[in-house]
py3Dmol code that shows the C-alpha trace and the ligand (Angstrom):
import py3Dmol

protein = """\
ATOM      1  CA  UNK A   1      49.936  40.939  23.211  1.00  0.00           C
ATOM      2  CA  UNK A   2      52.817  39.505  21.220  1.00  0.00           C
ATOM      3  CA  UNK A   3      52.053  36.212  22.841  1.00  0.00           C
ATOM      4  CA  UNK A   4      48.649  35.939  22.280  1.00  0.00           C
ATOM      5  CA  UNK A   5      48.656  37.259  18.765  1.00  0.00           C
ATOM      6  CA  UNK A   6      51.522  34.465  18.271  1.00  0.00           C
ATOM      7  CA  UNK A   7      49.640  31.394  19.949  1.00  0.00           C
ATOM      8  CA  UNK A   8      46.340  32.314  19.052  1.00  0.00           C
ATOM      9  CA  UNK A   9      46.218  31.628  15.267  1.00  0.00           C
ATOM     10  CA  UNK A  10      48.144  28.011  15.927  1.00  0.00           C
ATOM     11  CA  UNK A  11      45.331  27.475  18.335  1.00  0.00           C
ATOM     12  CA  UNK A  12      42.244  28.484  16.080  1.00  0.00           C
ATOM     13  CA  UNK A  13      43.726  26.028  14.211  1.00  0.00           C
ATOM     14  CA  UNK A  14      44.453  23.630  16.348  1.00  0.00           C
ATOM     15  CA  UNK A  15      40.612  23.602  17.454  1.00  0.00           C
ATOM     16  CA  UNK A  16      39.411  23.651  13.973  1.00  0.00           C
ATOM     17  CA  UNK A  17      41.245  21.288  12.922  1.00  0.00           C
ATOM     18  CA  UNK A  18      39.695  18.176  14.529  1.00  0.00           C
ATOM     19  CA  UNK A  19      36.102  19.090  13.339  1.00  0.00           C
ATOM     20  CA  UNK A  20      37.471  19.484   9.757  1.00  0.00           C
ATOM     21  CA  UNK A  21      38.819  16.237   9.413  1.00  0.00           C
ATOM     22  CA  UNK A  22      36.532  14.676  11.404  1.00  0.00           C
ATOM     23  CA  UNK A  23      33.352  14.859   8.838  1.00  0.00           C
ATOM     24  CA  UNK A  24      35.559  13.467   6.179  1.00  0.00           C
ATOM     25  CA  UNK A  25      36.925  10.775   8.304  1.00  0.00           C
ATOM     26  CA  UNK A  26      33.240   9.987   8.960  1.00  0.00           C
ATOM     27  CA  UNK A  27      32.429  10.308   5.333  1.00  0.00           C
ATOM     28  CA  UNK A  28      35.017   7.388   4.654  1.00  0.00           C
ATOM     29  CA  UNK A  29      33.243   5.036   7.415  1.00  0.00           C
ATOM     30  CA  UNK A  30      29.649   6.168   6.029  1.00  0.00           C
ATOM     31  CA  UNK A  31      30.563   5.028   2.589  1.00  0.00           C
ATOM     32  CA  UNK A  32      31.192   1.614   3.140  1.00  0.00           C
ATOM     33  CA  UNK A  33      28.277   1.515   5.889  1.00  0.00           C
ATOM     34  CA  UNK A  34      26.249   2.096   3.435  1.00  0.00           C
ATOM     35  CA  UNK A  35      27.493  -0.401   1.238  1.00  0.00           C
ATOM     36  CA  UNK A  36      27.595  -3.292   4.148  1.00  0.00           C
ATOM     37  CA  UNK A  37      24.215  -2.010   4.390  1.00  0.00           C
ATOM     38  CA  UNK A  38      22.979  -2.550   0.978  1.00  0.00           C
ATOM     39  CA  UNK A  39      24.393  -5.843   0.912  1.00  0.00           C
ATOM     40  CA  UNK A  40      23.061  -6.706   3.695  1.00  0.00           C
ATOM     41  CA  UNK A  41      19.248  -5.630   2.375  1.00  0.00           C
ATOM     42  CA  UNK A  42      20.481  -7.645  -1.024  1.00  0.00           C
ATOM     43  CA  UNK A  43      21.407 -10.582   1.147  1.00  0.00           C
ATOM     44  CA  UNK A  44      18.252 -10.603   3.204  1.00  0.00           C
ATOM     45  CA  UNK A  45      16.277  -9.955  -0.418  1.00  0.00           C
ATOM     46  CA  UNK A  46      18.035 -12.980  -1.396  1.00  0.00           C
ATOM     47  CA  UNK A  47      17.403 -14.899   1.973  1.00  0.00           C
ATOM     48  CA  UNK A  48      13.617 -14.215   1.764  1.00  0.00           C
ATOM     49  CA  UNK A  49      13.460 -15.224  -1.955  1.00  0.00           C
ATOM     50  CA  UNK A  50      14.906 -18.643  -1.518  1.00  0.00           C
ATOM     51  CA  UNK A  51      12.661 -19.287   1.689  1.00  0.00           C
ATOM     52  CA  UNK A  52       9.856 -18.579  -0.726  1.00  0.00           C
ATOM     53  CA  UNK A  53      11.335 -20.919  -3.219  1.00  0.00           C
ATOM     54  CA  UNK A  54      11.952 -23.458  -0.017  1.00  0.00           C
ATOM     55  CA  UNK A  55       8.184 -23.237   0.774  1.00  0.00           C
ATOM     56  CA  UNK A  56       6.987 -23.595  -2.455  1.00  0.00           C
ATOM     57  CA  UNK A  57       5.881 -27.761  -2.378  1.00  0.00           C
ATOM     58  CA  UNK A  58       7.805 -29.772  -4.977  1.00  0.00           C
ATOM     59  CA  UNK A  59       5.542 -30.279  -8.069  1.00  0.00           C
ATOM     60  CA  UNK A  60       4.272 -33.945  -8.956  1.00  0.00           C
ATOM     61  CA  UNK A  61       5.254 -35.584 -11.735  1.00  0.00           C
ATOM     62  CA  UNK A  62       3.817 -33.795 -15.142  1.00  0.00           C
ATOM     63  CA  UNK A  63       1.371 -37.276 -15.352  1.00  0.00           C
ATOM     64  CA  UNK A  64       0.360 -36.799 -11.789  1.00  0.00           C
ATOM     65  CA  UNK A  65      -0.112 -33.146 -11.841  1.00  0.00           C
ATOM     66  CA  UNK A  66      -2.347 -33.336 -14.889  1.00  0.00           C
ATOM     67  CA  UNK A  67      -4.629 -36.231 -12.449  1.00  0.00           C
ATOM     68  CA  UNK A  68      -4.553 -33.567  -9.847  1.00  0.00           C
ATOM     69  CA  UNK A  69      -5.983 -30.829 -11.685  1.00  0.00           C
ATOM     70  CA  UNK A  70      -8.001 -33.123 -13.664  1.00  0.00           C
ATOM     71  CA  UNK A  71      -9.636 -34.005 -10.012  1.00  0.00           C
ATOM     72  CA  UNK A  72      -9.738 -30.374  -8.714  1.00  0.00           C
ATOM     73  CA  UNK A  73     -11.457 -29.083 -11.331  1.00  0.00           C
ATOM     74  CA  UNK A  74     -14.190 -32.244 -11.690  1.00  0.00           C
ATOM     75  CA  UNK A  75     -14.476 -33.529  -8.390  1.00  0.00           C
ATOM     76  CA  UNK A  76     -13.764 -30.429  -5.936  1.00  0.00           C
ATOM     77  CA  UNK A  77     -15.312 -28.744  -8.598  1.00  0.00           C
ATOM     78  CA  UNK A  78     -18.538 -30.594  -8.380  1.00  0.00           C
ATOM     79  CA  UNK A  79     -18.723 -28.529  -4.820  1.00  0.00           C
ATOM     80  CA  UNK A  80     -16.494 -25.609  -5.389  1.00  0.00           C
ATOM     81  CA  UNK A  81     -18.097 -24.689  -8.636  1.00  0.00           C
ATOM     82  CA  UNK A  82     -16.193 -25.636 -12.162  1.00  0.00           C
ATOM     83  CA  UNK A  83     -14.657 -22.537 -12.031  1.00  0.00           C
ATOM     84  CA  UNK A  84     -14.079 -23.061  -8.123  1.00  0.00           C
ATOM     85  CA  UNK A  85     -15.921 -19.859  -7.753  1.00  0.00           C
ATOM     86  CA  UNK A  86     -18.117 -21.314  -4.731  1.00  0.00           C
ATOM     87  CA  UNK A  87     -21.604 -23.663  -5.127  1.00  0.00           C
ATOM     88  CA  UNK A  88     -22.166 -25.376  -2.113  1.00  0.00           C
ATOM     89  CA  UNK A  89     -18.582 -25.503  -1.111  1.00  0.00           C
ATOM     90  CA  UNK A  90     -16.653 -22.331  -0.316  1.00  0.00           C
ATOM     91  CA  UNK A  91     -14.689 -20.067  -3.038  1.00  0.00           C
ATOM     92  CA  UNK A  92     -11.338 -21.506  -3.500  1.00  0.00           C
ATOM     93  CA  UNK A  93     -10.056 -18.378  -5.307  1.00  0.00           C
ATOM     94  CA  UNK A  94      -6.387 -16.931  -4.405  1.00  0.00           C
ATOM     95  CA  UNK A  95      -8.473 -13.479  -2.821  1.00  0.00           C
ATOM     96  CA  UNK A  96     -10.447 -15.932  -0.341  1.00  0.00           C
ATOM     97  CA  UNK A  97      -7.680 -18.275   0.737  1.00  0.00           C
ATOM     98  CA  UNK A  98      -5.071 -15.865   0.929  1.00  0.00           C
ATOM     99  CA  UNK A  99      -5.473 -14.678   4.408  1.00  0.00           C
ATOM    100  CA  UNK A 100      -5.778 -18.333   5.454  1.00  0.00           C
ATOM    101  CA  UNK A 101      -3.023 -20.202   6.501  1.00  0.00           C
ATOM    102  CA  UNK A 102      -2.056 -22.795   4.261  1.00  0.00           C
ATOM    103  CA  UNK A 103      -1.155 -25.253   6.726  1.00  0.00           C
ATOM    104  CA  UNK A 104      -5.019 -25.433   7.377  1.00  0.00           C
ATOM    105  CA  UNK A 105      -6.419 -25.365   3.963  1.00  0.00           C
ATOM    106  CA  UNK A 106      -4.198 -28.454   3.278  1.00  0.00           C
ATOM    107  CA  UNK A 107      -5.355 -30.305   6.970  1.00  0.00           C
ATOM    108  CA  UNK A 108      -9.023 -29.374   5.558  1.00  0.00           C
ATOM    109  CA  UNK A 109      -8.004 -31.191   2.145  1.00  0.00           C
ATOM    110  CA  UNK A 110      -6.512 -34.046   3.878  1.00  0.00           C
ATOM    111  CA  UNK A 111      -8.980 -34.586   6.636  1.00  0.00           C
ATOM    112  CA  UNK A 112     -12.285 -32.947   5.154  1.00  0.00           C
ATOM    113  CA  UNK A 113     -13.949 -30.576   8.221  1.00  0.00           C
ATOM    114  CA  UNK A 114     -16.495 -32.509  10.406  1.00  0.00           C
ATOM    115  CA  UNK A 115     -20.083 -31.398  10.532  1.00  0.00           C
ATOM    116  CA  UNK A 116     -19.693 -29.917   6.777  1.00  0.00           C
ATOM    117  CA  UNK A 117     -20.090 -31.357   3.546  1.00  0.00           C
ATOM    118  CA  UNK A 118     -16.140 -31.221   2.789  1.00  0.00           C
ATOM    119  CA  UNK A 119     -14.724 -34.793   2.456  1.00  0.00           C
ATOM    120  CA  UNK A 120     -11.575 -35.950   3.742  1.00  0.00           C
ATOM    121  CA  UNK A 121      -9.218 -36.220   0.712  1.00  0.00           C
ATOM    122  CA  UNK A 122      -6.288 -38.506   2.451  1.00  0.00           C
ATOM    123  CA  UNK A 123      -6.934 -41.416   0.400  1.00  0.00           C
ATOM    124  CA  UNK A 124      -6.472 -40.192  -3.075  1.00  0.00           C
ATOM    125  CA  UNK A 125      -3.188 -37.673  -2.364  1.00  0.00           C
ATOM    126  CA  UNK A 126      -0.835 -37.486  -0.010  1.00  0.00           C
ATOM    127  CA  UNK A 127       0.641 -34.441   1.987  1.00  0.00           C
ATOM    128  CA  UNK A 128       2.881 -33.135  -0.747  1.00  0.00           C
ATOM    129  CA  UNK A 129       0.418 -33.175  -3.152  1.00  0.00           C
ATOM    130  CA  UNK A 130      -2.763 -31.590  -0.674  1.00  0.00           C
ATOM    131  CA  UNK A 131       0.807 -28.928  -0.507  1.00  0.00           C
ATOM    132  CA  UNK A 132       0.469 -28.077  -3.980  1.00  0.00           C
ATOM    133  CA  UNK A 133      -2.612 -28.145  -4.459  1.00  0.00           C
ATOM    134  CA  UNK A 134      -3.191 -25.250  -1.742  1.00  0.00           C
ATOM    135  CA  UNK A 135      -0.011 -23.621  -3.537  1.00  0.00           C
ATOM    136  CA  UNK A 136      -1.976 -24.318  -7.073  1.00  0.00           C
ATOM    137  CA  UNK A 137      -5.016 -22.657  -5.490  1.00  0.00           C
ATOM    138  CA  UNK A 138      -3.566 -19.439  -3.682  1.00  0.00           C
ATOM    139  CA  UNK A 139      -1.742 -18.491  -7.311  1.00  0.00           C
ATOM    140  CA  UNK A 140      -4.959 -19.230  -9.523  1.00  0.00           C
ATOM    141  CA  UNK A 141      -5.784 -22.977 -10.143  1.00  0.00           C
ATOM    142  CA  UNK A 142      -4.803 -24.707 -13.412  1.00  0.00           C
ATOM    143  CA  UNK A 143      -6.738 -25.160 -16.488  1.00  0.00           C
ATOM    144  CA  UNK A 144      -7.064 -28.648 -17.706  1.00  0.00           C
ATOM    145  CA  UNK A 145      -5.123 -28.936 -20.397  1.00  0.00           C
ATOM    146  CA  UNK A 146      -7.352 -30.800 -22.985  1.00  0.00           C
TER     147      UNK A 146
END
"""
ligand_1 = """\
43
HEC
C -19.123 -32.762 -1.327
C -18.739 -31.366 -1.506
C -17.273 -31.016 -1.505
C -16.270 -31.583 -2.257
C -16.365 -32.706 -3.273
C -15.065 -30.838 -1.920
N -15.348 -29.893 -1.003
Fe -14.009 -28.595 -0.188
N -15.448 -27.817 0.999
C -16.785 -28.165 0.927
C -17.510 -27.352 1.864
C -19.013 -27.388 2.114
C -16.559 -26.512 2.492
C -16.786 -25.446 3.543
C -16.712 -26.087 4.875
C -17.043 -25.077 5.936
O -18.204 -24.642 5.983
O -16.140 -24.747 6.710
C -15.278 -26.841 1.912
C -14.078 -26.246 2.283
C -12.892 -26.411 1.622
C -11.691 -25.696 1.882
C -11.497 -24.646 2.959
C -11.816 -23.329 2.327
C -11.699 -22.192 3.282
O -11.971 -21.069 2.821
O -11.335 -22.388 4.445
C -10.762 -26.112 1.007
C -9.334 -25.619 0.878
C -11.384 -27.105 0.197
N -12.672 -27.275 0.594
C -10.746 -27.759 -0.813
C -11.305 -28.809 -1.512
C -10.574 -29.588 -2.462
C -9.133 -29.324 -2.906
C -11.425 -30.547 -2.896
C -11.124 -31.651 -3.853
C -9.935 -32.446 -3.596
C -12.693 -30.338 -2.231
N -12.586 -29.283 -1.403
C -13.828 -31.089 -2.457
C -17.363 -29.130 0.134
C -16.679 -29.945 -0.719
"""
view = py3Dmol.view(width=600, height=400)
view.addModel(protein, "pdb")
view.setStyle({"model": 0}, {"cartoon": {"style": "trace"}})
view.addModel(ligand_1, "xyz")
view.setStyle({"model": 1}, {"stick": {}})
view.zoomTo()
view.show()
C-alpha cells in the first residue's frame, strides 16, 4: 500500500505529462505552419499575378495603338457593328469571347475563318498586335479618342 500510494502519484504524472506538453509543443510547430502557409498562398497570389501580367501582350506604340483602334472600330466595325455589338459579324463583347480561347480569336484575326465572311487580317498587323487586340476586346474595346 505504501508502495503504491508512493509510485503512483510520480506515475500519474509521469503519464500526464507527455500529453500536456505535447499540445503546446504542437502549438509551436502549428504557428509557423501556418505562417509558411500563408506565405506560401501570398507567394502563389504573387506567382499567378505576374503570369497574368506575363500574358498580357505588350502594347503598341501610343501612334500605333490609336491606328489599331481606329481600324477596329471602322473596319471590324463595319461587320461587328460600331459598337462591335454584332451585324453580320459575331459580338465581339468581353461576355461572348470570354469563354473562348484567345489563342483562337487571334488565329481567326490573323487568318480570317474559311467559308465565312471574316477576312484574314495578317497583312495589316502582326501577331503581337492580333494579341492585343483580343486582350483589347476581352476587357471592353477602346474608344477612339477623337
Ligand atoms: C467582312 C465582314 C467582317 C469584317 C470586316 C471583320 N469580321 Fe470578324 N467576323 C466576321 C464574321 C461573319 C464572323 C463569324 C464567323 C463565323 O461564323 O464563325 C467573324 C468572327 C470574328 C471573330 C471570332 C468571334 C468568335 O466569337 O469566335 C473575331 C475575334 C473577329 N471576327 C474579329 C474581327 C476583327 C478584330 C476584325 C477587324 C480587324 C474583323 N473581325 C473584321 C466578319 C467580319
Amino acid at each position: 500500500m505504501q508502495h503504491l500510494l508512493a509510485t503512483h502519484p510520480r506515475r500519474r504524472l509521469f503519464q500526464l505529462s507527455p500529453p500536456a506538453t505535447k499540445p503546446s509543443r504542437e502549438g509551436v510547430f502549428f504557428l509557423p505552419s501556418i505562417r509558411i502557409g500563408l506565405a506560401v498562398l501570398a507567394l502563389g497570389g504573387l506567382g499567378a499575378g505576374s503570369l497574368a501580367l506575363a500574358q498580357e501582350p505588350p502594347a503598341p506604340s501610343p501612334e500605333r495603338s490609336r491606328e489599331l483602334i481606329r481600324m477596329v472600330r471602322q473596319d471590324c466595325g463595319s461587320c461587328h457593328g460600331l459598337t462591335l455589338r454584332g451585324g453580320l459579324g459575331s459580338p465581339l463583347l468581353p461576355e461572348t469571347l470570354r469563354d473562348k480561347p484567345p489563342d483562337g480569336l487571334k488565329h481567326t484575326i490573323l487568318l480570317g475563318r474559311p467559308g465565312t465572311a471574316m477576312p484574314p487580317w495578317k497583312t495589316f498587323l502582326n501577331e503581337a498586335e492580333a494579341d492585343w487586340i483580343v486582350a483589347q476586346l476581352l476587357r471592353g474595346f477602346p474608344e477612339e479618342s477623337k
